[in-house]
C-alpha positions as CSV (number, residue, x, y, z in Angstrom):
1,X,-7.7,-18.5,22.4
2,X,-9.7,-18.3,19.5
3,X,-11.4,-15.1,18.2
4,X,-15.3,-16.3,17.6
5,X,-16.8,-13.2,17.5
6,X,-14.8,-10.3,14.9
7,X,-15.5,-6.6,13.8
8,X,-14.5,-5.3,11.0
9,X,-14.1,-1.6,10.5
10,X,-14.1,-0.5,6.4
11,X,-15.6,-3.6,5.2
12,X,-17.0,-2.5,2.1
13,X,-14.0,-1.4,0.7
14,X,-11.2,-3.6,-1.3
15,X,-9.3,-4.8,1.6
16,X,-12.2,-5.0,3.8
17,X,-13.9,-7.5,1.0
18,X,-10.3,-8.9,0.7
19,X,-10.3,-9.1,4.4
20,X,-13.9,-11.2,5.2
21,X,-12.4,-13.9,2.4
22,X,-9.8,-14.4,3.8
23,X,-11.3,-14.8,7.3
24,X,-13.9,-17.2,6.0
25,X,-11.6,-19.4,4.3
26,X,-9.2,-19.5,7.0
27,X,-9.4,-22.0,10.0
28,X,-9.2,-19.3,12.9
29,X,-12.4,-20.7,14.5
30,X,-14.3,-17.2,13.6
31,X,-18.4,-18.0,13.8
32,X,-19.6,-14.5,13.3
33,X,-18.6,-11.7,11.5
34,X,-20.1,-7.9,12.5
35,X,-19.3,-5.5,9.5
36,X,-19.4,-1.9,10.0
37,X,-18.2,1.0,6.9
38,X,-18.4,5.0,6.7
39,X,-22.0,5.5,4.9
40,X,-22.9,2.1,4.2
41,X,-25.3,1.1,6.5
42,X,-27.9,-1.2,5.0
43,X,-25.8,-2.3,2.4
44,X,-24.4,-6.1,2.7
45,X,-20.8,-7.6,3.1
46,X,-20.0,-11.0,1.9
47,X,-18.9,-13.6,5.2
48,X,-18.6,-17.4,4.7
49,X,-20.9,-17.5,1.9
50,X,-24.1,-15.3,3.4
51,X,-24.8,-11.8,3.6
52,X,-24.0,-9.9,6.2
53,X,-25.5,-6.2,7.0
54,X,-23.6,-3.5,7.2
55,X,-23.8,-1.0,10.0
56,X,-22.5,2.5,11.1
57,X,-19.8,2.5,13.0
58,X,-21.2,4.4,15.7
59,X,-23.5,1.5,16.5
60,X,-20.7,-0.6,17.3
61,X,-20.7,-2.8,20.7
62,X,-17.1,-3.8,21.6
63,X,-18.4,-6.2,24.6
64,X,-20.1,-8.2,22.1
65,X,-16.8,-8.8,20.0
66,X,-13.4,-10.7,21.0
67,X,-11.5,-8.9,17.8
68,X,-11.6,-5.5,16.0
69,X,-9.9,-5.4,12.9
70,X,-9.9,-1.4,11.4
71,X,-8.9,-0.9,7.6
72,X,-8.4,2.9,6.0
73,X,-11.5,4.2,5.4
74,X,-12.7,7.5,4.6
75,X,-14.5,9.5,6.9
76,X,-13.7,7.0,9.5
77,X,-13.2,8.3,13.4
78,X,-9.9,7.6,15.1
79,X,-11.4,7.6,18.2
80,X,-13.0,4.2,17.5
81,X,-9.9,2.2,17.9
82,X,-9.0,3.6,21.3
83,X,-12.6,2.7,22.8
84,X,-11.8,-1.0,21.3
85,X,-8.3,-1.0,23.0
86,X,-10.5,0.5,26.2
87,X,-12.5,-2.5,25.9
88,X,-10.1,-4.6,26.8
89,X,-10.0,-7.1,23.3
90,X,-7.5,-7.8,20.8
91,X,-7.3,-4.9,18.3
92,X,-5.9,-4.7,15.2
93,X,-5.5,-1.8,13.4
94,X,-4.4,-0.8,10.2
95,X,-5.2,3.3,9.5
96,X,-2.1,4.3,11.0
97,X,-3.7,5.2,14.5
98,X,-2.2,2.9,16.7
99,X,1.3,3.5,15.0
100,X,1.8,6.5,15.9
101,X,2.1,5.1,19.9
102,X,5.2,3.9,21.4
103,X,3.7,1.3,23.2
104,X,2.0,-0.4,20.4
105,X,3.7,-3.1,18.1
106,X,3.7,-2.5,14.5
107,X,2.8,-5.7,13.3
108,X,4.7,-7.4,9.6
109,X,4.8,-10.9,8.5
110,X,7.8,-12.1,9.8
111,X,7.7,-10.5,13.2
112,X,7.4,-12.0,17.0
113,X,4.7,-10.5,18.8
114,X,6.2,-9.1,21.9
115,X,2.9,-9.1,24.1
116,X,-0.3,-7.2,24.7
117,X,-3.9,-7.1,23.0
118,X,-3.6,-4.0,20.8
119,X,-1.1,-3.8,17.5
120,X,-0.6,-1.7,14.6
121,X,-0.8,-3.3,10.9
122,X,1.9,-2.4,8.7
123,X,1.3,-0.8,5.3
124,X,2.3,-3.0,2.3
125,X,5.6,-1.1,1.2
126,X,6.5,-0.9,4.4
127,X,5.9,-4.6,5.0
128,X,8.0,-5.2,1.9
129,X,10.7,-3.3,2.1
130,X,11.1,-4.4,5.9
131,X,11.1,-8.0,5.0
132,X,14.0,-7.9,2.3
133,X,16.1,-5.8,4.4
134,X,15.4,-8.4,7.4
135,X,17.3,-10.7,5.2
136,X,20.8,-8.4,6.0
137,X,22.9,-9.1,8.9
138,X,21.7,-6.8,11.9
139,X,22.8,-3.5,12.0
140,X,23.8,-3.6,8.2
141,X,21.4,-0.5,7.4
142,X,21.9,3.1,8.0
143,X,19.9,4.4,5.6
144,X,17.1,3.9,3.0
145,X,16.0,6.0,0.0
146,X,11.9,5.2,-1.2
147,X,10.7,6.0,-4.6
148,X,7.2,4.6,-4.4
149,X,4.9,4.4,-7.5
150,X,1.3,3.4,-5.8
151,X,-1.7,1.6,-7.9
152,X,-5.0,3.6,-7.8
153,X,-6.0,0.6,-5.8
154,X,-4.8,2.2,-2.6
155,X,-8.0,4.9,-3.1
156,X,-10.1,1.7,-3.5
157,X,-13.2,1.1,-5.7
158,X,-12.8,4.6,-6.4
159,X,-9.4,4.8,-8.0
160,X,-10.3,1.7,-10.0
161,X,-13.3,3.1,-11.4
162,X,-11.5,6.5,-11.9
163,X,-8.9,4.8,-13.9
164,X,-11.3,2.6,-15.8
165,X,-13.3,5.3,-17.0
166,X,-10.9,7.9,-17.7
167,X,-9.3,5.8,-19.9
168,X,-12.1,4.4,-21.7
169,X,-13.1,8.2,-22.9
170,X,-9.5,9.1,-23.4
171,X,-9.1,6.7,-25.7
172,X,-12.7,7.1,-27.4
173,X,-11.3,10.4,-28.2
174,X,-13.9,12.4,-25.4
175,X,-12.3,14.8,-22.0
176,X,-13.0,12.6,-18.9
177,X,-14.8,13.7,-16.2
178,X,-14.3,15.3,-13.3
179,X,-12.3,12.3,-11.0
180,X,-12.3,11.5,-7.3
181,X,-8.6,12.0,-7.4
182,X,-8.6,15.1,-7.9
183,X,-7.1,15.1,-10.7
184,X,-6.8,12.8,-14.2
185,X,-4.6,9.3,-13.7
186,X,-5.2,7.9,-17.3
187,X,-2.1,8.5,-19.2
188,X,-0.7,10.7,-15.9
189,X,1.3,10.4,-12.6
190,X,0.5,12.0,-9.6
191,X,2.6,13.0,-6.6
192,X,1.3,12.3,-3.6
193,X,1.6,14.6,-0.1
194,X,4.6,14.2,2.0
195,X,2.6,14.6,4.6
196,X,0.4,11.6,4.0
197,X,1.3,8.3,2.2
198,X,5.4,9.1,2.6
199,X,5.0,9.8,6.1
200,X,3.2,6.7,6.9
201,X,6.0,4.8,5.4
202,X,8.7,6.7,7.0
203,X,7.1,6.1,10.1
204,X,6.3,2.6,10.0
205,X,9.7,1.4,8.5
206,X,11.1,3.5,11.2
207,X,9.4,1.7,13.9
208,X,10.3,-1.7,12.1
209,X,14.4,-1.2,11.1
210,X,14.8,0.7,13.9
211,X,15.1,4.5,15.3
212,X,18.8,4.2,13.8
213,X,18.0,4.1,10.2
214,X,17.3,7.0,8.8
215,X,14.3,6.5,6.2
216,X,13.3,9.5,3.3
217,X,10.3,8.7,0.6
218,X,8.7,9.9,-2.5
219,X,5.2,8.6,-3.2
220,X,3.5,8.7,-6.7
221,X,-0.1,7.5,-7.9
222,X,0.4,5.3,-11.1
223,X,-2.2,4.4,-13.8
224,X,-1.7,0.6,-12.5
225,X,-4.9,-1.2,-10.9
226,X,-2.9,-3.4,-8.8
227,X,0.6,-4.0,-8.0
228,X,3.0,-1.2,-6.4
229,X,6.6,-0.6,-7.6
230,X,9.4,0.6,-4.9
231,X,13.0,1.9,-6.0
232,X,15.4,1.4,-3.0
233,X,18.9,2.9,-2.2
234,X,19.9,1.4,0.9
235,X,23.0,2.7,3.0
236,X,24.8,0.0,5.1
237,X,27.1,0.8,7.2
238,X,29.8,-1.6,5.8
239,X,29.7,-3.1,2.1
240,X,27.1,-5.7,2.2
241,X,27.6,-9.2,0.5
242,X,25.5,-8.7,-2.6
243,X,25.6,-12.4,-3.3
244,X,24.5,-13.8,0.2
245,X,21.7,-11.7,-0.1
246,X,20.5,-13.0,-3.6
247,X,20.8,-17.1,-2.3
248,X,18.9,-16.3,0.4
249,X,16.6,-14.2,-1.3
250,X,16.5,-17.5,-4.0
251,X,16.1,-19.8,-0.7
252,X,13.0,-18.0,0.7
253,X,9.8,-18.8,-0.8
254,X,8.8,-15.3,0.0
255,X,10.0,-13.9,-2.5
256,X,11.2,-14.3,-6.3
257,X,14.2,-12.8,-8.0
258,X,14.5,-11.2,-11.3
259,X,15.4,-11.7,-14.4
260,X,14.2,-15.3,-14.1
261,X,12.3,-18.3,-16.7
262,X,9.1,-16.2,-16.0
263,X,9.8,-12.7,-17.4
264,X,13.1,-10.5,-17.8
265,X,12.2,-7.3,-15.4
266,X,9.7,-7.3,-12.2
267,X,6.5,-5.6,-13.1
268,X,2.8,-5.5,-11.5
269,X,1.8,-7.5,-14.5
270,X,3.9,-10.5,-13.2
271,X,2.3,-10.4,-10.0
272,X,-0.4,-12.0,-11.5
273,X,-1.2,-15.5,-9.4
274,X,1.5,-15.6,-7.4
275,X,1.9,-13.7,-3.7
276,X,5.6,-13.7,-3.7
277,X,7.6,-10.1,-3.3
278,X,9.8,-9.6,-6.2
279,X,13.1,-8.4,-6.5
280,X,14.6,-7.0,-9.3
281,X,17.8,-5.0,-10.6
282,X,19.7,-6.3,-6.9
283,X,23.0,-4.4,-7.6
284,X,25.7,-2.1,-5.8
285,X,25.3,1.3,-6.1
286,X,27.5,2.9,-9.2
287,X,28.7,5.7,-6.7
288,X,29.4,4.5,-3.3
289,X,30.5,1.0,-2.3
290,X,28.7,0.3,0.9
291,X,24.9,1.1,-0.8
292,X,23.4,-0.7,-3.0
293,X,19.5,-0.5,-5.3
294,X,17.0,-2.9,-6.3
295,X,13.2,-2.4,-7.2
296,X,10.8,-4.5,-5.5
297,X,7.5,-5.1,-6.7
298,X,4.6,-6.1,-4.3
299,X,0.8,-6.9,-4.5
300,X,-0.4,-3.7,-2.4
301,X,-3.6,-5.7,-1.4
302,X,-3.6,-9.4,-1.0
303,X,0.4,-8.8,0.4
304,X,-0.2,-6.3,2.0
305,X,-2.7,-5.4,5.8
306,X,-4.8,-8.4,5.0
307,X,-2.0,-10.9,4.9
308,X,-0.4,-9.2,8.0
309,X,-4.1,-9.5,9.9
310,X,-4.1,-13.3,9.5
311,X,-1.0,-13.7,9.8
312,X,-1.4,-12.1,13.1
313,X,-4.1,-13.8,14.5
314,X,-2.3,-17.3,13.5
315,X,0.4,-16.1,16.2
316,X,-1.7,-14.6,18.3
317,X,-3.8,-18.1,18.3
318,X,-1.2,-20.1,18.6
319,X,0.3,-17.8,22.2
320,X,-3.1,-18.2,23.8
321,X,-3.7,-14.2,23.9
C-alpha cells in the first residue's frame, strides 16, 4: 500500500529537515505531510517545496495519518508512539522506544522485514557496524569492542551552533560562552554517559547480531560537524578470512575501503558527497588471532535513521503492508 498521509514527529530538527527531503523527493506516493516538534508550534517545516506548519505534538490525530515516523527529540513523550502503534498504522520509530520491546523489529538497511506495522529505526553506528559485520559468515562473531567518537550533530542545530561559536571566540582570543552541552567542545572531547548513547548501541547491535554476541562501547562527543568515527575489535569465534572480507567489502557499493585513489586514511572529511560507509585500517588483531580491528567512518545523518526510514517504507511498499 502506499502511505499518502505521514506524520512526522521532531521535524524541525536536522534529521527531521533531513527526513521531509527525502520524503519529497522520493516516489513513495506521500501527498501530505503533518509536522509536529517539542516547542515549535507556529513555526514552518519545508515539504515538497511549500511550507508546512508546525504543530504540538499533543494535537496529533493518528486516524487522520497512514504513517508515523518519530525522530529524537528533546522533551518529546514516549507515550506518543504507543497511541500510534494503538492506532493500528505503520509506525516508525527511531528514539529508542520501540527498541527496547521484544516484539518489535529493529529496522537497518539490509534487513527483511519479518511482519507487523510497528518497527524500531536503528541508530547510525549501529546500522554501520551491523552492516560490515553482515558481510562475515554467520556465526563468525562473538564479540565486539565500540570506541565511538560522535559529531556534535547528533545534539542537532544546537551542537552545531555550539561548536561554531565556541570556536569562533576561541580563536578571536575571547572565553566562550556558556554552551548547551554542558560543557566546551571547541578544541575538547567529551565522554558521553554509559547510560545513554553506549547503551543504545549496545542494545540495538544486540538485537541485530544477535543475543550471542556480546557487545561493550565507549561514546565520545568530537569537535566534528558531521561524520562519526567507530574503532572496532571484533572477536570471531574462529580466525576470519581477512581477505574475503576486503573483496567483498571492494564488491559492494555500500561501502568504500581505505587507503584508496581518493585519500590515504578514512576521515569525516572524506565523507564529503559520497553516502558510502568506509572502512579503514581492516587488519588482524596484533594479540590474538581470531579478532581482528578496523575504523569505520559513517555519515551519522544522511546514513544514518533517515536512510533506514525510506529504506523501510520501500519494502514495506513493495509487501503491500
Amino acid at each position: 500500500m502506499a502511505f499518502k498521509r505521514v506524520a512526522v514527529f521532531g521535524a524541525t530538527g536536522l534529521e527531521g529537515e533531513s527526513l521531509l527531503e527525502a520524503l519529497s523527493e522520493s516516489d513513495l506516493g506521500i501527498e501530505s505531510a503533518s509536522v509536529f516538534a517539542v516547542d515549535a508550534e507556529g513555526e514552518t517545516a519545508m515539504f515538497k517545496g511549500r511550507p508546512v506548519g508546525v504543530k504540538a505534538p499533543t494535537d496529533a490525530d493518528f486516524s487522520a495519518v497512514d504513517l508515523a515516523i518519530f525522530l529524537p527529540e528533546v522533551g518529546s513523550d514516549p507515550s506518543l508512539v504507543d497511541d500510534a502503534c494503538d492506532a493500528g498504522i505503520v509506525v516508525l520509530d527511531a528514539t529508542d522506544t520501540l527498541a527496547q520491546r521484544d516484539d518489535v523489529q529493529v529496522f537497518c538497511e539490509g534487513e527483511a522485514v519479518v511482519g507487523g506495522k510497528c518497527f524500531a529505526i536503528a541508530d547510525a553506528p549501529a546500522s554501520h557496524i551491523a552492516a560490515l559485520l553482515k558481510q562475515l559468515p554467520p556465526s563468525t562473531v562473538s564479540r565486539v569492542d565500540v570506541s565511538l567518537a560522535q559529531a556534535v550533530s547528533v545534539a542537532g542545530r544546537d551542537g552545531i551552533e555550539a561548536l561554531a561559536a565556541e570556536t569562533a571566540r576561541l580563536l578571536g582570543g575571547q572565553t566562550p560562552d556558556k554552551t548547551v552541552l554542558g560543557q566546551q567542545i571547541a578544541f575538547n572531547v567529551l565522554p558521553q554517559p554509559a547510560d545513554r548513547a553506549a547503551a543504545e548501541l549496545e542494545h540495538n547491535l544486540s538485537r541485530l547480531l544477535g543475543d550471542g554476541v556480546t557487545i561493550s562501547a565507549n561514546v565520545m562527543m568530537v569537535p566534528v560537524f558531521y561524520g562519526h568515527t567507530i574503532m572496532l575489535r571484533v572477536g570471531c569465534v574462529s580466525r576470519p578470512d581477512l581477505a574475503e572480507l576486503k573483496a567483498g567489502l571492494s564488491a559492494d557499493s555500500r561501502f568504500r575501503l581505505f587507503p584508496n585513489d581518493d585519500a590515504e586514511q578514512a576521515s569525516p572529511v572524506c565523507l564529503q558527497g559520497s553516502e558510502c560507509i568506509d572502512i579503514d585500517q581492516l587488519n588482524y588483531d596484533r594479540r590474538e588471532e581470531t579478532a581482528f580491528r578496523c575504523t569505520v567512518v559513517g555519515d551519522n545523518l544522511r546514513k544514518g535513521a533517515v536512510f533506514n526510514i525510506i529504506e523501510l517504507l520501500k519494502n514495506l511498499i513493495k509487501i503491500n503492508i
